[in-house]
C-alpha positions, 0 to 999 in steps of 0.5 A: 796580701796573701791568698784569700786576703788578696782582691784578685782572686789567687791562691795561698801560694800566692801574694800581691802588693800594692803601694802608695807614695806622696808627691814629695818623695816621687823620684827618689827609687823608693818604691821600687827599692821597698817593691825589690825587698817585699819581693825577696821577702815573698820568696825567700821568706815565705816561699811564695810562688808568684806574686801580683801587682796592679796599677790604674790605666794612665799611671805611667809611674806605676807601671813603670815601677813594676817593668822595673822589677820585673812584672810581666802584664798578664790582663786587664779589669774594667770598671773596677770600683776606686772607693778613695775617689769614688769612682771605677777605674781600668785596673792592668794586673802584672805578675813576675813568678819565682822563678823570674824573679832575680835579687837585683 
């Protein structure tokens, strides 16, 4: 998502994934090969500034998804709404810049 389009609150210059995989497929890199193409999509393409991410406390897997391609931990939201569990969860948000960002 772009801009406006985002839940967090950030600029048009900027964008944020999200991800979501089966149980069957865990393990295979494919989340961080599809996170490493959005993000050369992000910034080559649409010549996006900083792109976001986020993952729910106690998703080790996530947040390793994103260490591995190079989102930096920049805060924490409590109590923010999960409406597919029908529950609120604590949200970490990362974030890697443009010019973090290498084509790995």
């Amino acid at each position: 998502m772009i801009g406006k389009a985002s839940n967090i609150g950030i600029p048009d210059t900027e964008g944020e994934v999200g991800y979501w995989i089966g149980v069957p497929y865990w393990g295979q890199g494919l989340i961080p090969e599809a996170v490493h193409e959005i993000l050369r999509y992000a910034f080559e393409e649409l010549h996006l500034e900083k792109v976001w991410c986020g993952y729910f406390d106690g998703n080790i897997k996530s947040k390793r998804v994103q260490e591995k391609c190079g989102f930096q931990y920049q805060y924490t939201k409590e109590n923010v709404p999960c409406s597919m569990m029908n529950d609120v969860r604590t949200e970490h948000i990362t974030c890697i810049k443009k010019e973090e960002w290498t084509i790995q």
